[in-house]
N, C-alpha and C positions, 0 to 999 in steps of 0.2 A: 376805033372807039371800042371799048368794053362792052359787051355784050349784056343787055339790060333787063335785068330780072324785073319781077313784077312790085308794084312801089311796096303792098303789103308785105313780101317775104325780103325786101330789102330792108324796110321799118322795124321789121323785127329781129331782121341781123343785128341791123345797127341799136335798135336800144337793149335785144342781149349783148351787145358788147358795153353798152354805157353799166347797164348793172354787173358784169363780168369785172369790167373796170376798176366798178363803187366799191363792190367786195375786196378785189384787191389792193384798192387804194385804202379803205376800212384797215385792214389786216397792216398793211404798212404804218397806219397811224397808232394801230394797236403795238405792236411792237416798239414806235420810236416812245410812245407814253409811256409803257409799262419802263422800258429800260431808263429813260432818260427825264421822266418824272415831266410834272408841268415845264417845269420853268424851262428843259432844253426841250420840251414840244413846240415851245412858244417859239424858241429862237430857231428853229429849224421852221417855222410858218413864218416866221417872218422873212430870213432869209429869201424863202423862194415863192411869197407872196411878191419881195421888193422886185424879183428878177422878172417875174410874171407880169408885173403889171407895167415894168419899163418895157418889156419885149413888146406888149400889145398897145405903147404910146409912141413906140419906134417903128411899126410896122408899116404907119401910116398906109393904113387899108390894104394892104397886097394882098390878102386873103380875099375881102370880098372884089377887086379886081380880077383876079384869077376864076371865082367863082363865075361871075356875068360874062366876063370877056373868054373864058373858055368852054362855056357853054355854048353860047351863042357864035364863035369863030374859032373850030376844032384843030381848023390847020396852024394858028398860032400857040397852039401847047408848048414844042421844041422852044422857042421863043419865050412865052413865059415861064417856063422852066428856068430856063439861063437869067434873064433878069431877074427871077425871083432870086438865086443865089447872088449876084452881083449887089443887089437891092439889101438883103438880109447882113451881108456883110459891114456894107459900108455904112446904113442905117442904125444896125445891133451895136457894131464898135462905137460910133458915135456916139449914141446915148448911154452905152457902159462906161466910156468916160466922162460922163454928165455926172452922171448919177453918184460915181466914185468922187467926184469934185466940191460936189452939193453937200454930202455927207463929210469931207473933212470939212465943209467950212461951218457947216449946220449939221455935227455929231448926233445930236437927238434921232436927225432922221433914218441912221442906222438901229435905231433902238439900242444902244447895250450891244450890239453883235459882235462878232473878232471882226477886225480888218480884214486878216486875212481871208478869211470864209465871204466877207463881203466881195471881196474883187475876184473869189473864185464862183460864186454864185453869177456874179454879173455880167462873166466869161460865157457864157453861155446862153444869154441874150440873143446874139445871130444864131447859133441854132434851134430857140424857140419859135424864132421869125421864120425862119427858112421849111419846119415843120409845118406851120399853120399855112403856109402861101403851098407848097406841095400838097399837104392837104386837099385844102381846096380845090386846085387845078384837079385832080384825080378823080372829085368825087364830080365834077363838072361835065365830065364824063362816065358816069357812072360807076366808077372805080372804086366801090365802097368797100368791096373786101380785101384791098387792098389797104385803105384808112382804119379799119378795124381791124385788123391784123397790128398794123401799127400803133394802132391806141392803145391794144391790149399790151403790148411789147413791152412800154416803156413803167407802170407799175408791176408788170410781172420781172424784171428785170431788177430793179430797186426789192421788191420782194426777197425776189432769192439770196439776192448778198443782204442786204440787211437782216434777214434771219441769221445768214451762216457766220455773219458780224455779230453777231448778242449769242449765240450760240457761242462764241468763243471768247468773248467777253470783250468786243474792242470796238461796240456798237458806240458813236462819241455822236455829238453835235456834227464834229468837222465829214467824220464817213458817210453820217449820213446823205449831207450836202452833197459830198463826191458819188456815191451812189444813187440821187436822183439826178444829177446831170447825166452819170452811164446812160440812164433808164432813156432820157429826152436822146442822147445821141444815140443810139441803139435806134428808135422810133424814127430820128431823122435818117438813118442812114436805109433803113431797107425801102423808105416815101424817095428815097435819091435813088436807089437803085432799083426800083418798078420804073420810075422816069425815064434814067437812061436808056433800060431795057426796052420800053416799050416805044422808046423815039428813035432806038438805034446810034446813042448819041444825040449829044446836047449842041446845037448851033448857037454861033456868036451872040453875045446881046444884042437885042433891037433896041434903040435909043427912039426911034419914034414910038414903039410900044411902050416901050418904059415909061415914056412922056404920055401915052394913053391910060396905063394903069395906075400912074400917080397925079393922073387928072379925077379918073374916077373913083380913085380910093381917097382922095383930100376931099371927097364930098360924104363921106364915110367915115373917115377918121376920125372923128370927135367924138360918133356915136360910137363906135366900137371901146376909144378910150375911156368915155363917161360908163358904158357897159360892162367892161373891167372896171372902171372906180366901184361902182354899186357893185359889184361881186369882190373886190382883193380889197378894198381902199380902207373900211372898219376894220380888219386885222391888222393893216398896217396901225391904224390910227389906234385901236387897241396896244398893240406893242408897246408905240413908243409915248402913248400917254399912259398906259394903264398897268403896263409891264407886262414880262415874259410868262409870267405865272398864269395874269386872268389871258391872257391869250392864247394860253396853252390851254385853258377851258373853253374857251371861245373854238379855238380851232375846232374842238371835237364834237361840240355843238353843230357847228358849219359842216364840218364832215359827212353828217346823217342827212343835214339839210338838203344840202346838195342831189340828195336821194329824188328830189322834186323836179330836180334842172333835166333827166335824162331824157324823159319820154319827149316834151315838147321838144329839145335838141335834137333827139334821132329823129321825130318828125320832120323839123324842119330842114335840117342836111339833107334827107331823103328826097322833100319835095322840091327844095331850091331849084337842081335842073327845070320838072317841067314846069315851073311858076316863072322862070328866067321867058322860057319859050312859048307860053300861053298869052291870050290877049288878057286885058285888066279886068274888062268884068271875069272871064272866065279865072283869072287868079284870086280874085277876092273872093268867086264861089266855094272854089276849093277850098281857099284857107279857112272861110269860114267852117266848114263842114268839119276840118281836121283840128281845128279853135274847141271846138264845141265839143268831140269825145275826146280830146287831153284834156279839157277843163275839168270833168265831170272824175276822171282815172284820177288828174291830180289828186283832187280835192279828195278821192278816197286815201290815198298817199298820205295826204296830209295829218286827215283824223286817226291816219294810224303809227303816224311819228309820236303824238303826240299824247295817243294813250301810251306806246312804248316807249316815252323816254324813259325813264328808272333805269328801264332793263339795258337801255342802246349804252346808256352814258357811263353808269354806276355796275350794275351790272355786268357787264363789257370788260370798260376798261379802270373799273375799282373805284374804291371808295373816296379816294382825290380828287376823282372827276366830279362828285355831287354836283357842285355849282355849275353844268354842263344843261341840266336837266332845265330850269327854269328860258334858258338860252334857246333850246331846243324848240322847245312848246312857243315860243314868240316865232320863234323864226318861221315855223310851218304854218303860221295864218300870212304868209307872202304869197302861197300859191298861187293865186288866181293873176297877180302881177307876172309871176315869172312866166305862164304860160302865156299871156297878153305879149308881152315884151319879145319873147322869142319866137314866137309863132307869127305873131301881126307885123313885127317889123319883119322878119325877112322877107314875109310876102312882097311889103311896101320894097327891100332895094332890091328883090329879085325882077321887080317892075322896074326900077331904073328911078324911083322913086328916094334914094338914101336922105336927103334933107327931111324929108316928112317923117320918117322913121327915126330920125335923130330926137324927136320933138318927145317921143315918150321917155327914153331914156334922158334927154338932157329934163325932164323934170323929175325925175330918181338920181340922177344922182345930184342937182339943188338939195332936196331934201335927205340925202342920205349925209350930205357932208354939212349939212347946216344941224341935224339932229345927231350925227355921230360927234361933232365939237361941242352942242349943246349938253348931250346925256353920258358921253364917255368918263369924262372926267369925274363925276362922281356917282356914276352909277355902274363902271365899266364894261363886263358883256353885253350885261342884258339891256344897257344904255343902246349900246351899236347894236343889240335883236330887234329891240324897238325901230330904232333907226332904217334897219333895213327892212324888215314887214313894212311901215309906214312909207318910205321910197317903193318898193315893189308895186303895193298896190295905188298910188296916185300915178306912177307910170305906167302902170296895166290900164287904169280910166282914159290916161290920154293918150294912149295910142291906140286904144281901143275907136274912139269919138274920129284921130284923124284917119284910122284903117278907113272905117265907112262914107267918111268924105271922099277921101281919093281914090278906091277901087269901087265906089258906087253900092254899098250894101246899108240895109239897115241896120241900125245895135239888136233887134230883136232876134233879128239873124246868127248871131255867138250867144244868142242866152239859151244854155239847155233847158228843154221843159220837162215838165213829171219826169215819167219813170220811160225814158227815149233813151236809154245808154244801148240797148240792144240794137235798137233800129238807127242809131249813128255810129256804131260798130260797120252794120254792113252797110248806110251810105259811102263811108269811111273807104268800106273796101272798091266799091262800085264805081266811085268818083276818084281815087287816087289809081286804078289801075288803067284807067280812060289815059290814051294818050294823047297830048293838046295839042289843039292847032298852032302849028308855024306860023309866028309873025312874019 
């Protein structure tokens, strides 16, 4: 097993790698915009919007499988290792020719894309799968600097050629597409080779595990898919109602937003392990305490996307972008959703809890796909900004209400008071370096 740093200096590995990341993802959108104007931003978000959200409706839970079951049973890694590749394959392909099937018979739902870029985008599907289920096994064992080496990989990758592409003048729609799948394989390949390395080799598939982690992930799966809908599913629906143009403003809007999603992510990746192995009151104490100083970090986040938009949008990446700004400033009053959502549900499936945790997201994305069909059509970004603030935070209420039913805490417990950012700073540190008792 990886040798386990303290939760603090691994928190803050892992969300300098999410902001390390946000930059060079920024930088990569700056470039595909300036050279390739709205309208190929839009199709290059769309593209690998359509890939991203098929990979995480084909995964059917392998990710949070591998998380639970390789935390809690170390000796079956080699094992999920192999089935996660066996599983990623046959699952990835599957649904890439779904998807390729659906779109010629219902063209719309490519948006306007090439064909061609469509079936090289959706070739890459099993290696998105295969990333996030490695992933997760590694960090189930505390292998985080090994997931942030990898995280960082696959936007610095896409980076470099895309620069040395516009540099040379042959930065296109179609390169780009091919230079973020390098970026994704690059990222898959060095999470496959820590694996092997560190198993000494990969043993045959286990078909009774594999029947264990697609027992546990099919109770998982829907909230992970509707979790991807509320985060990919308004750019899709953007796209191909609203066109490549306002989606390519949309995108960049999302872009900054995203800036929100880091902290509570590198939070919760970090705590998952000991919240897997902790008893339920003690999981719900911790989460709550690590609920309460992301909430309060967000929400400074927030107010400051929001006096900066001008500068982030227009500013940035020029005077095309304007209609980026108004997108912006909607989007960043979701905060207090995102960090509800990401923080309180994992708590819930790192308790073995995944149907309660589905209950917050499966009410974000009702409301994300009934007001993104309601406000797109003739309001189009900032129709799907609205759309999404309003899904984020009615799913942050209820999964906040079922957190403290099922881990036994009360809501007063996650609301920060006065002026406690300091003193939930070092609970923060006091209570996450505590290591839990073994169920």
């Amino acid at each position: 097993m990886a040798a386990r740093k303290s939760f603090t200096a691994t928190a803050a590995a892992t969300f300098g790698t999410n902001v390390g990341v946000a930059v060079i993802s920024l930088l990569n959108v700056l470039i595909t915009a300036r050279i390739l104007g709205p309208g190929g931003r839009g199709e290059l978000a769309l593209l690998t919007t359509i890939t991203i959200l098929t990979a995480s409706l084909a995964a059917f839970g392998l990710y949070e499988a591998n998380a639970n079951i390789g935390a809690r049973e170390p000796g079956k890694r080699g094992a999920l290792a192999a089935n996660s590749l066996v599983l990623a394959l046959g699952l990835g392909g599957a649904a890439a020719v779904l998807v390729a099937a659906l779109v010629v018979v219902f063209p719309a739902l490519g948006g306007g894309t090439d064909p061609l870029l469509q079936a090289l985008a959706l070739a890459a599907i099993p290696v998105l799968i295969l990333q996030s289920g490695l992933g997760t096994l590694i960090q189930s064992q505390y292998g985080f600097a090994v997931t942030n080496s990898a995280w960082l990989l696959a936007p610095s990758t896409s980076l470099a050629l895309n620069a040395a592409l516009a540099a040379f003048g042959l930065l296109t729609v179609g390169t780009a597409v091919v230079v973020w799948i390098a970026g994704q394989v690059a990222a898959t390949a060095l999470l496959a080779w820590h694996a092997v390395r560190r198993l000494e080799g990969v043993p045959r598939p286990d078909v009774p595990l594999a029947r264990q982690m697609l027992s546990f992930g099919s109770r998982t799966h829907l909230g992970r898919v509707m979790t991807m809908g509320n985060y990919r599913l308004d750019q899709w629906f953007v796209g191909a109602i609203a066109g490549q143009r306002e989606l390519g403003l949309y995108s960049v809007a999302v872009a900054w937003a995203e800036a929100l999603f880091y902290l509570p992510t590198a939070l919760g990746m970090v705590q998952r392990p000991d919240l897997v192995r902790a008893s339920a009151s003690e999981a719900g104490a911790r989460a709550a305490i690590v609920f309460r100083a992301a909430l309060l970090l967000t929400v400074l986040l927030a107010v400051g996307l929001v006096i900066a938009a001008p500068i982030l949008c227009v500013g940035i990446f020029g005077e095309d972008f304007r209609g980026s700004i108004d997108d912006l400033r909607v989007l960043a009053f979701g905060a207090f959703g995102i960090v509800a959502l990401k923080l309180l549900g994992n708590a819930l499936i790192a308790q073995s809890k995944p149907m309660r945790a589905n209950v917050g997201v499966a009410v974000a994305f009702v409301v994300t796909v009934g007001l993104d069909l309601l406000l797109i059509p003739s309001h189009g970004g900032i129709g799907a900004a609205i759309a999404s603030t309003s899904a984020y935070t009615a799913g942050g209420v209820a999964i906040l209400v079922v957190f403290c039913r099922a881990l036994g805490r009360r809501p007063v417990e996650l609301l920060p008071r006065g002026n406690e950012l300091g003193s939930l700073l070092r609970q923060l540190r006091a209570v996450v370096t505590a290591r839990p008792a073994t169920r």
